[in-house]
KOLNU-32400 format. One line per field, with one value per residue (C-alpha): chain; x, y, z. Coordinates in steps of 0.001 Angstrom, whole numbers, plus 500000, padded with zeros to 6 digits. Each point is the difference from the previous one (the first is absolute). Example, Ala and Ser with C-alpha at 12.3 -4.5 7.8 and 13.67 -1.06 7.14 Angstrom:
2
mol = A;A $
u = 512300;501370 $
v = 495500;503440 $
w = 507800;499340 $
REM end
This chain:
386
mol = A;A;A;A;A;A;A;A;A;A;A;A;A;A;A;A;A;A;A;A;A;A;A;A;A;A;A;A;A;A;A;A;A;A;A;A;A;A;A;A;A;A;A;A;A;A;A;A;A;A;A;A;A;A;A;A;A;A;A;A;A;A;A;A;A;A;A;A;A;A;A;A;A;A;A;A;A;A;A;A;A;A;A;A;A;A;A;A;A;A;A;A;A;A;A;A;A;A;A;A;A;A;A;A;A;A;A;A;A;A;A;A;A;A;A;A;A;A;A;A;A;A;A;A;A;A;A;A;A;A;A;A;A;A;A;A;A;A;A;A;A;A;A;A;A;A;A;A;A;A;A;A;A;A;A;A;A;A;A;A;A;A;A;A;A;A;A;A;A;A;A;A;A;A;A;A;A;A;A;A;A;A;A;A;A;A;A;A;A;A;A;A;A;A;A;A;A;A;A;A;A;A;A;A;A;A;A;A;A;A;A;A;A;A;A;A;A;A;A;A;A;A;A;A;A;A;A;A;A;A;A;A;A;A;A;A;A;A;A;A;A;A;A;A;A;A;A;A;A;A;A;A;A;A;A;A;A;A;A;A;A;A;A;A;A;A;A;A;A;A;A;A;A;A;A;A;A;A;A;A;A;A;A;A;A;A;A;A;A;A;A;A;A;A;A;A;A;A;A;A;A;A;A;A;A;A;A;A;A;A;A;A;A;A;A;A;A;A;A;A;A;A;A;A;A;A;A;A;A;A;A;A;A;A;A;A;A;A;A;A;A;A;A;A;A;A;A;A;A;A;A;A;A;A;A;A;A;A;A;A;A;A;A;A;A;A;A;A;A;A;A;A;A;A;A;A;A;A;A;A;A;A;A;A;A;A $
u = 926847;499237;501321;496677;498969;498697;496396;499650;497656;497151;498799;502787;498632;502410;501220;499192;503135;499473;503040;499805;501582;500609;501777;499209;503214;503287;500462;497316;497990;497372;496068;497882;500423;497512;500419;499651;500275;502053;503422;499222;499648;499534;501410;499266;502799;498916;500831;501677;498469;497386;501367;498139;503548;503437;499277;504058;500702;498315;500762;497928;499962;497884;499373;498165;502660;500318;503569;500163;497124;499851;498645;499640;499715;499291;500219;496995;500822;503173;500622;503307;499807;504011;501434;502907;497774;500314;503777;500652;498221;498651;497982;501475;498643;500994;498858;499967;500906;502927;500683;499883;501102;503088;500800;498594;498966;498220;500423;498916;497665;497132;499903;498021;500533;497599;499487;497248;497306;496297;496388;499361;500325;497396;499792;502290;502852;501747;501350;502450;500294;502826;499781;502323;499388;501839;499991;500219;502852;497797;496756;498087;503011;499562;501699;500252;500200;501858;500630;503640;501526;498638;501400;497194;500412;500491;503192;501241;499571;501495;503103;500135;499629;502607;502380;499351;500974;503223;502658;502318;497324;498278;503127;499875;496180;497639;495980;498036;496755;498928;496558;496890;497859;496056;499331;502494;502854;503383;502044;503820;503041;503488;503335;503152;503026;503182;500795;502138;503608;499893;497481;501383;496406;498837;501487;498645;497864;496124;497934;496786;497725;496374;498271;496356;497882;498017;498922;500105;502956;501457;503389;500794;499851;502430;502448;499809;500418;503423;501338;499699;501183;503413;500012;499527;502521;503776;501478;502921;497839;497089;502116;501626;496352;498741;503519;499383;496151;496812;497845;495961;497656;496114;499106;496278;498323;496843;499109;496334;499788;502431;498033;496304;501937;499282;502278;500860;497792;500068;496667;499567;499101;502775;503547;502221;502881;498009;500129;503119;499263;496827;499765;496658;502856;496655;498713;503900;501977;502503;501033;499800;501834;502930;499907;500671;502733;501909;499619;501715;502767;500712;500400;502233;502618;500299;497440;501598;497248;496183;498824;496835;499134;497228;498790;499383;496841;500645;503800;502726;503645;500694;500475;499890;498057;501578;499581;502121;499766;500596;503059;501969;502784;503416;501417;499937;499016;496538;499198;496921;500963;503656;498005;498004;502624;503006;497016;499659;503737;500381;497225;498627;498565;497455;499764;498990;501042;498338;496973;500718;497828;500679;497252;497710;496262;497206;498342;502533;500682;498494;502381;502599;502696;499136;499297;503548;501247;498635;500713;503873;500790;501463;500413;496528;498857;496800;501926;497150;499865;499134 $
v = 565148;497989;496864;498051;497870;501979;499062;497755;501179;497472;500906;497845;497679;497169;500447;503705;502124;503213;501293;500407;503287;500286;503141;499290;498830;502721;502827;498954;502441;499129;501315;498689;498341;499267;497280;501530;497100;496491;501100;503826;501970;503295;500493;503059;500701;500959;503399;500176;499656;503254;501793;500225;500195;498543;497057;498530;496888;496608;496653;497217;496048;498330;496341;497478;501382;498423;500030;501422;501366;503801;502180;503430;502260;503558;502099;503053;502099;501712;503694;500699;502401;498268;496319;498173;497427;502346;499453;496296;499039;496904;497916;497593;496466;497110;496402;497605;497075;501591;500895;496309;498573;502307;502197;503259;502648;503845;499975;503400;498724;501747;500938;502762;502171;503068;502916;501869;502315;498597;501835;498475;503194;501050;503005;501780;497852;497892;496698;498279;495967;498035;497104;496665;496666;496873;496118;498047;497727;497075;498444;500180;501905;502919;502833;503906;503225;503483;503370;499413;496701;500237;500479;499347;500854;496102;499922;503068;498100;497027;501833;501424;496846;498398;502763;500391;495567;500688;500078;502435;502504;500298;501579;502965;499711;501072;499973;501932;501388;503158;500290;497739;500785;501386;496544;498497;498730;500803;502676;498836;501924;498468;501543;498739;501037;497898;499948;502462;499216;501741;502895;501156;499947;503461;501546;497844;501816;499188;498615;499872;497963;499161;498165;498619;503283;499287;496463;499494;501052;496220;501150;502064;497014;497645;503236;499978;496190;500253;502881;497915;496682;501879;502312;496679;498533;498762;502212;502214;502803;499251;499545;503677;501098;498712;501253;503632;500400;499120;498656;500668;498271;499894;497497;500337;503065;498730;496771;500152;501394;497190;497203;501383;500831;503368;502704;502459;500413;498894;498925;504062;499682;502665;500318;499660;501484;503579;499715;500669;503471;498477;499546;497401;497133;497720;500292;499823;497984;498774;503702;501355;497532;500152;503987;499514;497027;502054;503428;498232;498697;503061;500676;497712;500048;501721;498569;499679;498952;499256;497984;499299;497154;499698;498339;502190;499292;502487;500399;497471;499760;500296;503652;502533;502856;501796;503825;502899;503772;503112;500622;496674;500353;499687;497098;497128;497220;501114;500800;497820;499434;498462;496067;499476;501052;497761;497486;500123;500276;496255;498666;501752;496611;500527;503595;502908;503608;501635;498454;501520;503269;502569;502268;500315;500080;501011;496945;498153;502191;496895;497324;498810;500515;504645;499315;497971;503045;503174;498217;500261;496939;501251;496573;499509;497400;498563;496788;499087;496805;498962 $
w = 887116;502763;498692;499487;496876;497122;499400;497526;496906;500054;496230;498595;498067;498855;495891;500721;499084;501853;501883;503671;501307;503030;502327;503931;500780;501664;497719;497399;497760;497939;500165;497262;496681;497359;497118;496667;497837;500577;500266;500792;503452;501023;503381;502734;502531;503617;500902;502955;503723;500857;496575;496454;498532;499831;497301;498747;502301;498783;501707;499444;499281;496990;499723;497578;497597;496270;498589;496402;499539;499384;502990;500333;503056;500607;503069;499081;503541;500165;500325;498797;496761;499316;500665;499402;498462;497307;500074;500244;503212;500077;502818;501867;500255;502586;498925;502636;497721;498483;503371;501110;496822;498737;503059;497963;501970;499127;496067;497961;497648;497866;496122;498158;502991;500436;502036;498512;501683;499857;500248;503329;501560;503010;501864;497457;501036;496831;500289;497901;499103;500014;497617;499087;498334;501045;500501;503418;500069;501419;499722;503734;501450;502796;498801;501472;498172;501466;499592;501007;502069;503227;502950;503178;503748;500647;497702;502292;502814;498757;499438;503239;501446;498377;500880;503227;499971;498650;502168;498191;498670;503045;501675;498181;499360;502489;499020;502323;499675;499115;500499;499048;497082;500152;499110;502970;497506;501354;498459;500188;499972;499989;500978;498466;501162;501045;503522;501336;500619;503767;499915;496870;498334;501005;497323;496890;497524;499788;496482;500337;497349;499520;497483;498735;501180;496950;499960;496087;499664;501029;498011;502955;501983;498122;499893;503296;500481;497257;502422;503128;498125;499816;502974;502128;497481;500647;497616;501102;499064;501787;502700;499489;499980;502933;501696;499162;500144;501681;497679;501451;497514;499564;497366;500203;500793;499213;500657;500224;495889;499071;502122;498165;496513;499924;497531;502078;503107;503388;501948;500110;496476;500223;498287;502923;497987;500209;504021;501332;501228;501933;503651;499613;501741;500116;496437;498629;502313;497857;498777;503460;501392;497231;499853;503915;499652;497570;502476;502769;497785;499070;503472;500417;496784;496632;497716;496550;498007;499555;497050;499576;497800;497056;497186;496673;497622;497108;499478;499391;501374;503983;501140;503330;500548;502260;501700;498962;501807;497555;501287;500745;502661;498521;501760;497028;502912;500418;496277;499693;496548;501110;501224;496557;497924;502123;499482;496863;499188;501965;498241;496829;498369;503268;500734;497765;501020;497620;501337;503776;500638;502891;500583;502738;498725;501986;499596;501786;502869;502341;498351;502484;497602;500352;503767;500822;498268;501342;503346;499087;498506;496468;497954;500146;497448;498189;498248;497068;497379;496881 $
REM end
């Protein structure tokens, strides 16, 4: 994490063919793995930081590679009963030489997918394996395996960086930040609006989003990065946008589970997306901090929506949940159903309605997405993935 040189494995003997796995690097997650025969491994995920659960996100880099030859890997720790390696998932793989050599980026790649459950259980908890065969594109190439592409804390900041160079962008762009992290890593926030044409900005509507709360779920992240590409755009309707609202936008809530590669905890060990009714501003900063941001807004100016957004590990398609009371007022506007189903009207290649859900479970009375709401904001949104 810290940026230093990965110990080299002294073992390696030359003409020995043993992969080299390795996972200490920004967002990696790998624990153990144990060579079963010559082109076999069984590989352990770590759970996440000061948890005995939450095994799904895998990121690590394999060298010593031989092209063509058939390899097989299996991943004998996750928890999930259900995956959507069950339903066409496949792992992603990133060879530097095809990289270097054809410009080719995160591929899918795998064949005889399975998801099965194994007898590895302990302590009456049951695990299930995820196994795939394929070939490395490249003798003695360094190549990476993931859950899902990442998306790390340094590309984040990257981003920000190169906004806040741009002479246009950062006009309408201001990064501040919001808090620091229990690990010290800065928490941004942005506000995009366009500047008011004399004081007339008082009366522009508020959208509030937030991303990456779980760190696995990296889609959440490049949704996040395609709505800024075209909020910050040219477009005439980015423009309209940024003339009627003010945009306030936390792209990652949790740096410090991204930066270790945990699933879905912070440093707590704790799901931060259970905590917005806490008042413990030191062991959730990030949630405090953006449950407070978003109270002053609404001081300030309608709010006209909260979304939320999150990465989905069991069902396909892109959908909202979203909150509805018993007895909905009558005005159409604030119909929580009215956003996913104009969004899904624009766009129903991308967005499934039949997919959105509206009720407010017990279990997720802490989510931000029940909190925004039963503090008054009523197109409150969790935005989830495939």
């Amino acid at each position: 994490v810290r940026g230093l040189c990965p110990l080299k494995q002294i073992l390696h003997q030359k003409g020995d063919n043993t992969l080299i796995f390795e996972a200490r690097f920004e967002s990696g997650n790998l624990q153990k793995v144990v060579k079963v025969n010559e082109f076999e491994y069984q590989l352990t995920l770590r759970t996440d930081l000061y948890t005995s659960r939450h095994t799904q996100w895998y990121y690590f880099q394999v060298s010593n590679t031989q092209a063509g030859m058939p390899y097989r890997f299996t991943i004998v720790n996750f928890t999930k009963r259900n995956s959507l390696y069950k339903r066409g998932l496949r792992p992603l793989l990133y060879s530097e030489a095809n990289a270097k050599k054809h410009k080719v980026g995160w591929q899918r790649t795998g064949n005889e997918i399975k998801y099965y459950k194994n007898n590895a259980g302990q302590g009456g908890r049951q695990y299930f394996s995820l196994t795939w065969t394929f070939q490395f594109p490249h003798d003695q190439d360094t190549c990476y395996f993931a859950h899902c592409y990442p998306y790390t804390y340094s590309n984040l900041q990257e981003y920000l960086v190169a906004i806040s160079k741009d002479p246009v962008k950062s006009k309408f762009c201001k990064i501040h930040i919001l808090c620091h992290s229990l690990a010290g890593n800065i928490v941004y926030v942005l506000t995009i609006t366009n500047p008011p044409k004399s004081g007339k900005g008082t009366e522009r509507k508020a959208v509030i989003l937030t991303a990456r709360v779980h760190p696995g779920e990296t889609n959440s992240s490049w949704i996040m990065k395609g709505f800024l590409d075209y909020i910050l755009g040219d477009s005439g309707k980015a423009q309209l946008l940024r003339d009627n609202f003010v945009f306030k936008v936390v792209p990652m809530l949790n740096p410090d589970g991204v930066i270790v590669g945990n699933h879905r905890c912070s440093l707590t060990g704790q799901d931060l997306n259970r905590k917005y009714r806490s008042n413990m501003k030191k062991c959730y900063p990030s949630i405090w901090y953006t449950r407070n941001m978003i109270k002053r807004v609404m001081g300030e100016r309608d709010v006209f929506l909260y979304c939320d957004i999150h990465g989905h590990n069991r069902k396909q398609n892109v959908f909202i949940y979203g909150c509805e009371r018993k007895h909905q007022a009558k005005a159409p506007y604030v119909h929580p159903h009215v956003f996913p189903l104009m969004l899904s009207e624009s766009c129903p290649d991308k967005f499934s309605f039949p997919d959105c859900r509206f009720r407010v479970r017990k279990s997720k009375e802490g989510t931000g997405r029940v909190v925004m709401w039963k503090m008054g904001i009523n197109n409150s949104y969790t935005l989830e993935a495939s």
